[in-house]
C-alpha positions in Angstrom: -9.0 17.1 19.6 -5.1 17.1 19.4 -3.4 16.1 16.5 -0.2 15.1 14.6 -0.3 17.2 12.5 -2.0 20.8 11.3 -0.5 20.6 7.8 -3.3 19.4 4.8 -4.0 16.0 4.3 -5.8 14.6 1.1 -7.6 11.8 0.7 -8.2 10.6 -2.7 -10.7 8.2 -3.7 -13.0 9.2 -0.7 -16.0 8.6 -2.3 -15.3 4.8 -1.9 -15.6 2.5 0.4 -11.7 2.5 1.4 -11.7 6.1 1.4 -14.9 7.1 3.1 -13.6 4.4 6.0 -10.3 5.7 5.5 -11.3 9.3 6.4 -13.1 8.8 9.8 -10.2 6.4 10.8 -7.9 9.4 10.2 -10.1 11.4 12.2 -10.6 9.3 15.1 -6.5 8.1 14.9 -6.5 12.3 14.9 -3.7 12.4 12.2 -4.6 16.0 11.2 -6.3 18.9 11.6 -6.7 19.7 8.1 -8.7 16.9 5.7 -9.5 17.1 2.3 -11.5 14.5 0.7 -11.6 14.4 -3.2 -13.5 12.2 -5.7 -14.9 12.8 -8.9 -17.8 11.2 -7.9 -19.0 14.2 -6.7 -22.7 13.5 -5.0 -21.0 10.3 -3.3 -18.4 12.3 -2.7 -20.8 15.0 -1.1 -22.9 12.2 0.9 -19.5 11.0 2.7 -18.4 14.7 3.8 -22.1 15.4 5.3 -22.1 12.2 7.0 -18.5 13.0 8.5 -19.9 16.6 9.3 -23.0 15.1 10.9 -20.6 12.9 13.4 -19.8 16.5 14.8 -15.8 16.3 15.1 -14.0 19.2 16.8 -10.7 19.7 16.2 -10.9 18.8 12.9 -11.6 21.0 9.7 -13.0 18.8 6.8 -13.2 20.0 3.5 -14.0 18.2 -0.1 -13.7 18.8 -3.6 -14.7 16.5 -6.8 -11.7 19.3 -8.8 -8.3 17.5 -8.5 -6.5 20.9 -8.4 -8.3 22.4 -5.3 -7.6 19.0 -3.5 -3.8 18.5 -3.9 -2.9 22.6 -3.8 -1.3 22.9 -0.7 -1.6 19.2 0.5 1.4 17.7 2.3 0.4 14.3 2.8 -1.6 12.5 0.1 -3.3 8.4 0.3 -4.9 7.7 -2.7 -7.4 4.5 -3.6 -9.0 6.0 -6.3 -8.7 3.5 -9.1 -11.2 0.8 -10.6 -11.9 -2.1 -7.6 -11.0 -5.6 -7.8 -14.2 -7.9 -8.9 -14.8 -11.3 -8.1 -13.2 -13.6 -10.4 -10.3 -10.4 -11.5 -6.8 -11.1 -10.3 -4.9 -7.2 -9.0 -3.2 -7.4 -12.5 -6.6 -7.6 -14.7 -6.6 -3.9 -13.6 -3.2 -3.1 -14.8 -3.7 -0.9 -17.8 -6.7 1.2 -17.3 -5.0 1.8 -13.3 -1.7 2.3 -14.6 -3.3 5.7 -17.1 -4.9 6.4 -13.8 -1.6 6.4 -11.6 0.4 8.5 -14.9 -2.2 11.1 -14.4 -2.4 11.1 -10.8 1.5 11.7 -10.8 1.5 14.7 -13.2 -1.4 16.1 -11.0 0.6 16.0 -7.9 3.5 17.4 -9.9 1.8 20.4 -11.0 -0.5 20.8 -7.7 1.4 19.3 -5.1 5.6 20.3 -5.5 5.6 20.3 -1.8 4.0 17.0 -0.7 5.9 15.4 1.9 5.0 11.9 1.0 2.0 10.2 -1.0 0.8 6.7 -0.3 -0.4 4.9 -3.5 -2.8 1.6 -2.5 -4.8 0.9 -5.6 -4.4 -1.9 -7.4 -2.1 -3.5 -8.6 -0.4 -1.4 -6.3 3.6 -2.3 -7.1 2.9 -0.4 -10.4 0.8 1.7 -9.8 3.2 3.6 -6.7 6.1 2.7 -9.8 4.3 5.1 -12.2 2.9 7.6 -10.0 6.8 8.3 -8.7 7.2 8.5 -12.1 5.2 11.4 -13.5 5.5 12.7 -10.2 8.9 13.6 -10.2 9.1 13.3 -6.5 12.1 11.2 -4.5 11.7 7.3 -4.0 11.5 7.9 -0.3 8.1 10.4 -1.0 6.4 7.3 -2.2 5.3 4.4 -1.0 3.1 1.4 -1.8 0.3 -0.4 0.6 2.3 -4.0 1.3 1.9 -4.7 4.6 -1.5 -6.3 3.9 0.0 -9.8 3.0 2.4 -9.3 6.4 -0.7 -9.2 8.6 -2.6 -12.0 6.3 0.2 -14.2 7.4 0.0 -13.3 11.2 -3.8 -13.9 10.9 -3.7 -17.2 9.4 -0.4 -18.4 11.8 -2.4 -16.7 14.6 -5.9 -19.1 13.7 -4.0 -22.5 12.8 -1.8 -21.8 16.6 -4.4 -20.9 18.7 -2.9 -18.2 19.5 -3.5 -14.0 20.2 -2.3 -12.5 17.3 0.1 -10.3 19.4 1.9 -14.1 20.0 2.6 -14.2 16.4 6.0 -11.3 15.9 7.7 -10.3 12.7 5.5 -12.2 10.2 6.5 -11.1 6.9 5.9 -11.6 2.4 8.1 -9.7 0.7 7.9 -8.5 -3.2 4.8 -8.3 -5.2 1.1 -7.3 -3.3 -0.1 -10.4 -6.0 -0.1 -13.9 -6.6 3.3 -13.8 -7.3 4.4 -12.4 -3.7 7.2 -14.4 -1.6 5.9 -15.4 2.1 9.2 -15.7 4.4 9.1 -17.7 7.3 12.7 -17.5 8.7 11.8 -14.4 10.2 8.5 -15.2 11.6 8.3 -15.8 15.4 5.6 -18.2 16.9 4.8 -17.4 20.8 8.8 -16.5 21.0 9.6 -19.9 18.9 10.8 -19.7 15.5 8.8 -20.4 12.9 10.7 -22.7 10.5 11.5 -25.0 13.9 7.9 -25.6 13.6 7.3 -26.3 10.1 7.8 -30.2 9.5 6.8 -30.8 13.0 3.1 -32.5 13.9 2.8 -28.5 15.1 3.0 -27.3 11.5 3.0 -29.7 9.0 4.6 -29.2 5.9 1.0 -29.5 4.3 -0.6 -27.1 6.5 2.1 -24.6 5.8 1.7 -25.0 2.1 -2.1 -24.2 3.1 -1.7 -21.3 4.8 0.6 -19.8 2.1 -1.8 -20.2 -0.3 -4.6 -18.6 1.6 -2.2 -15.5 2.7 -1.9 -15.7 -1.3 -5.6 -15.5 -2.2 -6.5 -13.3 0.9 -8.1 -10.8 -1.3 -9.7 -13.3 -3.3 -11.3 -14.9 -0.1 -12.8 -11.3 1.1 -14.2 -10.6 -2.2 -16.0 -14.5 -2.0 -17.1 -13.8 2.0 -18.3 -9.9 1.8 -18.8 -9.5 -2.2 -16.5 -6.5 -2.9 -12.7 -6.1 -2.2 -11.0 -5.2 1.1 -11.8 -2.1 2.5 -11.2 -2.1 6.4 -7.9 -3.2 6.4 -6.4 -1.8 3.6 -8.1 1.9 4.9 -6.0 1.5 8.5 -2.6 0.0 7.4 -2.6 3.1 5.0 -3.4 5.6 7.5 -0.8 3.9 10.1 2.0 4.6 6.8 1.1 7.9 6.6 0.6 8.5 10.5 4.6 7.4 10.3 5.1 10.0 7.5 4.1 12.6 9.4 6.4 11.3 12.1 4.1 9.1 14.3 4.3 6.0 16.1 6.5 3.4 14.0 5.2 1.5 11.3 7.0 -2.0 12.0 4.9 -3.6 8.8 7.1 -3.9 5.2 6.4 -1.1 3.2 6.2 -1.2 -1.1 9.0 1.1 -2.0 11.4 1.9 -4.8 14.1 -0.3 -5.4 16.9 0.2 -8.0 20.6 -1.5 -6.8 22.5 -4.7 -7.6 20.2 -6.9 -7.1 16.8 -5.5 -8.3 16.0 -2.9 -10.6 13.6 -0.1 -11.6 10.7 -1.9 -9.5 8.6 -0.8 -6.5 7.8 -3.7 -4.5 7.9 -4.8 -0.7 10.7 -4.8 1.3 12.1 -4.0 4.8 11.7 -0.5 5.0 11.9 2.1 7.9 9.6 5.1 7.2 9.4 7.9 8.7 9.6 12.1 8.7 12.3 11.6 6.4 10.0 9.4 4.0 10.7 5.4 3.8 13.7 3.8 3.2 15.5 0.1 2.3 16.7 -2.0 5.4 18.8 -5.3 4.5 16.7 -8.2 3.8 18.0 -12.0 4.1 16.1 -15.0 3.8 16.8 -18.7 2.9 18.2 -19.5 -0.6 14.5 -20.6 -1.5 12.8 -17.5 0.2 15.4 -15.7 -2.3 14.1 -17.4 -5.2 10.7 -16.8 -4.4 11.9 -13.0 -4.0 13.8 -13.2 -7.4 9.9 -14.8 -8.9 7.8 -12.2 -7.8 10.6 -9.6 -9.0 10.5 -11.1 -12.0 6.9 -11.2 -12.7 6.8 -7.5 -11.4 9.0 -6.3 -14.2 6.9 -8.5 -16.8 4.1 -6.3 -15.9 6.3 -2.8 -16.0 7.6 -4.1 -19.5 4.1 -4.7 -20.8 3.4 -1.3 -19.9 6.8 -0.3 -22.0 5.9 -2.6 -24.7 2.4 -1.5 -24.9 3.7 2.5 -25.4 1.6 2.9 -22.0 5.4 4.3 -20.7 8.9 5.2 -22.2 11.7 3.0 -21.8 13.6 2.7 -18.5 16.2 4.5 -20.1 14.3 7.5 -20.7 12.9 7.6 -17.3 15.6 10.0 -15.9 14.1 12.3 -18.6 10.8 12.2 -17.2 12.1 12.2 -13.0 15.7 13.4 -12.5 15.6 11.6 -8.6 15.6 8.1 -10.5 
């Protein structure tokens, strides 16, 4: 089996159900060579590695660890899912503090185990601060990190997809913006609909204003639904758009999805959160981003409510002041 890469790849979190699905994607999508799977769990962890040895790969050397250390030493490209899950009836910022000392810890780990990581993917919930902190303690660059977001993107195409008719493929550059939570902003000025634009639909008998309300609020509660259909959180999807990030990271095909990064400028500050990104070999990075003055204030909202939860955290002496956050990573 040829693949991307020959450099190590961890997996973190594998135990679970995103990261045991996670780590035969990566094999099948033949991302690398090299695979390390690490959970603490360790006889879940064990029954995922033999079931993965049993498939009878080639190409491929797995390996698997439930010791943190022997994982990340030498690892170049990192995904990790391994916090708490999202229950029925929990909102992705019910697990905010007991995920965030998760994320502070998983950041000093890769600090001391992994200096050389090319880029870590962070996609447990809720995800915006979690990346935040793990960049953090890591002391890596903004562009080494990067948060699952593209999730909502590909909600939207589903639900635009379903109420048209349509292929998916008809549906192009569906994109929400911000926070991976209630809170998140759902554009449609960039949204195409079988080469039409999107807002010349909404308001028409095609798209009532109604049924776009609707299908905002179920891109909203997409994880919410899942959990109510299948009884446990989203596993499938969340497992692949990961792997296609990091599959970009190691300088794959394009990731045309937005991407959660770092954002610090005029406009928005000390946050991670999605946005227009390109990633890439050189790590991911901030396009422009325009929208209607009320897709703005929904972007300015779910900012807002992003930095309620990183100031909780502050307030809550779970993390220093932003100020002394230059102290703790110099790339900030």
């Amino acid at each position: 089996m040829k693949t991307l890469t020959n450099e190590k790849f961890t997996i973190v979190g594998a135990a679970g159900m995103i990261g045991s699905n996670m780590a035969q994607s990566a094999i099948l999508m033949g991302l690398s060579s090299e695979i390390c799977l690490y959970d603490p769990y360790a006889k879940g962890l064990e029954g995922v590695a033999e079931e993965l040895l049993q498939c009878g790969f080639k190409g491929v050397h797995i390996t698997y660890t439930d010791k943190i250390e022997e994982a990340l030493r030498g690892s170049r490209y990192v995904i990790t899912s391994g916090g708490a899950a999202r229950k029925e009836g929990m909102t992705r910022e019910d697990l905010l503090k007991g995920n965030a000392e998760i994320a502070i810890q998983f950041g000093k780990d890769i600090r001391q185990y992994a200096p050389d990581v090319k880029h870590v993917v962070v996609i447990f919930n809720p995800a915006d601060i979690t990346g935040l902190l793990v960049l953090l303690y890591s002391g890596l660059k903004p562009s080494q990190v990067s948060t699952l977001a593209a999730l909502d993107s590909t909600r939207l195409r589903n639900e635009l997809a379903k109420h048209f008719g349509l292929h998916p493929d008809k549906i192009t550059n569906s994109r929400t913006y911000g926070g991976h939570g209630e809170q998140m902003a759902v554009f449609s000025s960039t949204a195409r609909v079988d080469g039409k634009p999107l807002n010349e639909l909404i308001g028409t008998p095609a798209l009532t204003a109604d049924a776009w309300a609707g299908i905002k609020e179920r891109v909203v509660q997409g994880g919410k639904r899942i959990i109510e259909l299948r009884g446990r959180s989203s596993f499938q999807s969340p497992s692949y758009l990961s792997l296609e990030m990091i599959e970009a990271a190691m300088g794959g095909k394009t990731f045309d999805w937005p991407v959660g990064a770092y954002v610090s400028n005029e406009q928005f500050s000390h946050i991670m959160m999605a946005m227009e990104t390109t990633l890439d070999a050189n790590g991911v990075h901030l396009q422009s981003l325009k929208g209607t003055a009320e897709e703005q204030q929904a972007l300015e909202q779910s900012y807002s409510h992003l930095c309620a939860l990183r100031d909780e955290l502050i307030h809550s002496n779970v993390i220093p002041s932003i100020e002394a956050w230059k102290q703790i990573n110099p790339n900030l």
